[in-house]
C-alpha positions as CSV (number, residue, x, y, z in Angstrom):
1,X,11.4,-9.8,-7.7
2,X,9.1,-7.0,-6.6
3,X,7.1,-8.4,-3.4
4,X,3.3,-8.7,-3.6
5,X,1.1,-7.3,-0.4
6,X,-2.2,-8.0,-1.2
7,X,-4.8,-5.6,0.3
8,X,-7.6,-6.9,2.2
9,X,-9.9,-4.2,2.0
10,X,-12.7,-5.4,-0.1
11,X,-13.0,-9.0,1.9
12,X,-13.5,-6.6,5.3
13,X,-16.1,-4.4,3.3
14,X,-18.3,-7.4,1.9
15,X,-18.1,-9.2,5.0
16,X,-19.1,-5.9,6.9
17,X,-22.3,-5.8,4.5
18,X,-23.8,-8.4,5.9
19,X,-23.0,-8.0,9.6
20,X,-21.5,-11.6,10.3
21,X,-17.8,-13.0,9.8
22,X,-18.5,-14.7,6.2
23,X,-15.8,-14.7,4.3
24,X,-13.7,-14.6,7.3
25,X,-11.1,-11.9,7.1
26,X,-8.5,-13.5,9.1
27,X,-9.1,-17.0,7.0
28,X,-8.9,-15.2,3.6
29,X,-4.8,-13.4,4.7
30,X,-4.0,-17.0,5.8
31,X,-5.1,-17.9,2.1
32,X,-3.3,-15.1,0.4
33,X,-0.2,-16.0,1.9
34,X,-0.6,-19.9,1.7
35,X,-1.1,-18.7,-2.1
36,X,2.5,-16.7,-2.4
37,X,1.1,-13.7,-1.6
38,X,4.5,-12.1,0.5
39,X,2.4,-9.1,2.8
40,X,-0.9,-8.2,3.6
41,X,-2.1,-4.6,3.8
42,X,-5.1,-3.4,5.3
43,X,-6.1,0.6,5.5
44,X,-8.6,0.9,8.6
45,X,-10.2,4.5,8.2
46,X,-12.3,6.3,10.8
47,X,-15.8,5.0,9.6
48,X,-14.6,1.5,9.8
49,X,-16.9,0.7,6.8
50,X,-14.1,-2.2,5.6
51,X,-11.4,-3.0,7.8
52,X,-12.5,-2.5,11.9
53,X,-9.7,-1.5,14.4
54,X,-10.5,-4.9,16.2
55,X,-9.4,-6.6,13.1
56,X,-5.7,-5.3,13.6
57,X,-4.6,-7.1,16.8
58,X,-6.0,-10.5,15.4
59,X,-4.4,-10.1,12.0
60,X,-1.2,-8.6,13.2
61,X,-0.8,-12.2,15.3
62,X,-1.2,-14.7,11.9
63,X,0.2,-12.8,9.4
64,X,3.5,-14.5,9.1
65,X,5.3,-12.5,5.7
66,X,4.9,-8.6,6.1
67,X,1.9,-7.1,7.7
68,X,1.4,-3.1,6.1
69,X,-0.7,-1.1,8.0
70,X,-1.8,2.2,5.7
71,X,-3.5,5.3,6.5
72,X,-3.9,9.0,8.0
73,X,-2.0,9.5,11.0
74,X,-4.7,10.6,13.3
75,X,-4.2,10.3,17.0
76,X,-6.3,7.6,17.1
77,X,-4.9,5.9,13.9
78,X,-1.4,6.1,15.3
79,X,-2.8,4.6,18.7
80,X,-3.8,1.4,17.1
81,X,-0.4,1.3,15.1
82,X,1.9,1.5,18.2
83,X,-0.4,-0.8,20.0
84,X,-0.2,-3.3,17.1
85,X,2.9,-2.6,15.6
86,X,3.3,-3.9,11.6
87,X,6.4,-4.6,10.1
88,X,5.4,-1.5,8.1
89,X,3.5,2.0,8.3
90,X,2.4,3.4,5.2
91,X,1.8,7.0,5.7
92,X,-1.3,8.5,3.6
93,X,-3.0,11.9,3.7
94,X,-6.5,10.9,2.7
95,X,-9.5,12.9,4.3
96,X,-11.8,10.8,7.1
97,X,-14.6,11.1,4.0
98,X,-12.3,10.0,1.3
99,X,-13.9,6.7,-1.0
100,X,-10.2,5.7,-1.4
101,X,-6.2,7.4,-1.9
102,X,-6.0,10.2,-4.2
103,X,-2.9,12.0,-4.1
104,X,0.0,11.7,-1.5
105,X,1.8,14.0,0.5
106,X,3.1,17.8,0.1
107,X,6.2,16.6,2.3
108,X,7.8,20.0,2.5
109,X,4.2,21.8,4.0
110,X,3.9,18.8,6.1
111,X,8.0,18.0,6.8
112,X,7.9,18.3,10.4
113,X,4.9,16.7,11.3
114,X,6.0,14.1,9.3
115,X,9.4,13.7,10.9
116,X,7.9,13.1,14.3
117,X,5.1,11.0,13.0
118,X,8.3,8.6,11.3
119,X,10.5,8.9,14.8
120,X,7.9,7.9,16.7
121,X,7.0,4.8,14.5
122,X,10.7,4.1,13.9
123,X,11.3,3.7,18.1
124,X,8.9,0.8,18.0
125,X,10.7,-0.9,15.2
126,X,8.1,-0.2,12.3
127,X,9.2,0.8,9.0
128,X,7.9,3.6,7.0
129,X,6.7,4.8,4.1
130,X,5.4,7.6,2.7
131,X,2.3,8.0,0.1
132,X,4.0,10.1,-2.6
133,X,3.4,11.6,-5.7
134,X,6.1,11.2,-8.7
135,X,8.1,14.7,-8.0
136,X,11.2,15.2,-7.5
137,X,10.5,18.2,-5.2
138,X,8.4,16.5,-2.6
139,X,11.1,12.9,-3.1
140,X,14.0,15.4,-1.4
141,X,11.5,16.4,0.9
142,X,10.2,12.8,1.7
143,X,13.9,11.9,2.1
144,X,14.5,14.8,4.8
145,X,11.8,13.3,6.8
146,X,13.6,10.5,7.8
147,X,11.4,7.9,6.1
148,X,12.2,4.4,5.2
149,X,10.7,4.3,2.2
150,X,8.3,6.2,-0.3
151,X,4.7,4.6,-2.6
152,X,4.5,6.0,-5.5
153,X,0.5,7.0,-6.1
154,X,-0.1,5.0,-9.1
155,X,-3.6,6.4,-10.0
156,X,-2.4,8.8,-12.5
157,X,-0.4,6.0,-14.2
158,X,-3.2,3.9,-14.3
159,X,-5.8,5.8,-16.0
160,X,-3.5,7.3,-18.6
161,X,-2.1,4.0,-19.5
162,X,-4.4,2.6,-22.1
163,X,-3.7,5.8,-23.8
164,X,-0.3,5.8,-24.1
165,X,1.3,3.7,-22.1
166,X,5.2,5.4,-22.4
167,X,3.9,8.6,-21.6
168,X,1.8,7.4,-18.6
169,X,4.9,5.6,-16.8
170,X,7.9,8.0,-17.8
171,X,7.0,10.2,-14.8
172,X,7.3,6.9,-12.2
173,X,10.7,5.6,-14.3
174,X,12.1,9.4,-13.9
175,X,10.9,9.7,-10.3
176,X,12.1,6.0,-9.5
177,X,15.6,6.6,-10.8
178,X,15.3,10.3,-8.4
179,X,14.7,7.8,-5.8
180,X,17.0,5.6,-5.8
181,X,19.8,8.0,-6.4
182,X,19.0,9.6,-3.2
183,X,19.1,6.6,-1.4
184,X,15.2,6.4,-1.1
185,X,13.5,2.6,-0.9
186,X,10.3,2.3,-3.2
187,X,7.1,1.0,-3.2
188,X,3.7,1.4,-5.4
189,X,0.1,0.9,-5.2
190,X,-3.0,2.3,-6.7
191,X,-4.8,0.7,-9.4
192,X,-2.7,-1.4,-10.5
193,X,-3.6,-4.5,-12.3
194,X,-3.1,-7.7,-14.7
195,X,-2.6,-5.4,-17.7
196,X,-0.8,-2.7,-16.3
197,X,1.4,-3.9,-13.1
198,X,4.2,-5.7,-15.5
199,X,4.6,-2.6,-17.7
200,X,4.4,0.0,-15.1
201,X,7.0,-2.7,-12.9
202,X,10.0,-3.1,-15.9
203,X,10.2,1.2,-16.1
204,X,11.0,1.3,-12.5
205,X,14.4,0.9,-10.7
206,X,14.3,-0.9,-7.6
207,X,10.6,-1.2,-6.9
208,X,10.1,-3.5,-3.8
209,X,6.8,-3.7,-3.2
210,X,3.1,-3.4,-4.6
211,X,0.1,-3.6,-2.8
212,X,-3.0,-4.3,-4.9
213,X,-6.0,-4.5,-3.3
214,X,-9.4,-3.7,-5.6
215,X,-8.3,-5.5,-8.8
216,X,-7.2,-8.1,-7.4
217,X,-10.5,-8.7,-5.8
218,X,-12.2,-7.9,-9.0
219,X,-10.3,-10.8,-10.6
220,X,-10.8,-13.4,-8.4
221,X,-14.2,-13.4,-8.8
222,X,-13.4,-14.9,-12.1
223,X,-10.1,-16.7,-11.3
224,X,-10.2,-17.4,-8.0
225,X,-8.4,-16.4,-5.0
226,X,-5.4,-19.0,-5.5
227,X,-5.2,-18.6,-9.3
228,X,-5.4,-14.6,-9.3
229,X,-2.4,-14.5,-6.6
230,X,0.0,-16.7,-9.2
231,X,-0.9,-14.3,-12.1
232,X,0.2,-11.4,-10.2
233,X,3.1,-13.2,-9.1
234,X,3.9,-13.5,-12.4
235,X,3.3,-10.4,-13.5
236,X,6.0,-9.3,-11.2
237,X,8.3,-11.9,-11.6
């Protein structure tokens, strides 16, 4: 079964809207996992306009499953992740200004800052991963780098899906298979969702993790928090 990590995000950014703790951040991961959720993910960027670099150390000491820390590493980004370190470091090139993930790394431009940015992680016991588009090109790069494991950027998949759904996911399946011949670990995220995630999770070979952050959100404001968790679950199962 691929695992779920459910991202946080969107709890930090309404609770941030009103300037108090309500819903409380640290209450709501408990909840996800209490619900089968199996990781939380959180992406804290330089404006702090959703999840705050004080909310690392406090989540990092109650998250009991898989604690994924995402995002740009910036000096000060990979400060907070060796001071706090996750069970895992996802890796993503997004600008300070960006509204969310659009693309992942060129990891033969950016191979050697990468491979220090990995070593140095990897001496404190954190795994990676790497934010990757579906090409075969930039996998054998990734895999140079040292990393753990790669996310495939799932945006593409998910906006060409209602479409055509085969031709939307054959990229992923071809990349997947890439992957795992080449020894590369795999995760996913971007947009996924109830209608998409099973599809997009039965083409791939070996997927071990999603995070899902947004819809998931989105659809427990008409299931509920416990109820929306099971139907991803299922989804994956």
């Amino acid at each position: 079964m691929t695992r779920l990590s459910v991202n946080i995000n969107k709890i930090a950014l309404i609770r941030n809207a009103r300037g108090s703790n309500f819903p409380d951040l640290v209450q709501v991961a408990k909840d996800c996992e209490r619900f089968g959720a199996q990781g939380i993910t959180v992406h804290p960027r330089p404006d702090q306009r959703h999840i705050r670099y004080d909310d690392i150390p406090v989540l990092k000491d109650v998250v009991t499953t898989e604690f994924n820390i995402e995002g740009n590493p910036t000096p000060d980004f990979l400060k907070l992740v060796l001071d706090n370190p996750p069970h895992q470091c996802t890796l993503v090139p997004d600008s300070p200004d960006a509204l969310t993930s659009d693309n992942g790394w060129d990891t033969i431009t950016h191979q050697s800052f990468l491979k220090e940015v990995i070593s140095e992680l990897q001496s404190k016991g954190i795994r990676v991963s790497i934010f990757i588009n579906p090409d075969k090109k930039m996998l054998e790069a990734a895999k140079e780098t040292g990393t753990d494991r790669v996310e495939f950027y799932t945006g593409p998949y998910a906006h060409d899906f209602a479409k055509n759904k085969e031709e939307a996911v054959l990229p992923f399946a071809e990349a997947s298979r890439f992957a795992a011949g080449i020894g590369l670990e795999q995760n996913a995220g971007h947009d996924l969702n109830l209608e998409n995630l099973k599809f997009f999770k039965q083409n791939m070979t070996g997927l071990l993790e999603v995070s899902i952050g947004h819809a998931l959100v989105v659809d427990s404001l008409y299931y509920g928090l416990h109820n929306t968790i099971g139907m991803y679950l299922r989804e994956l199962s």
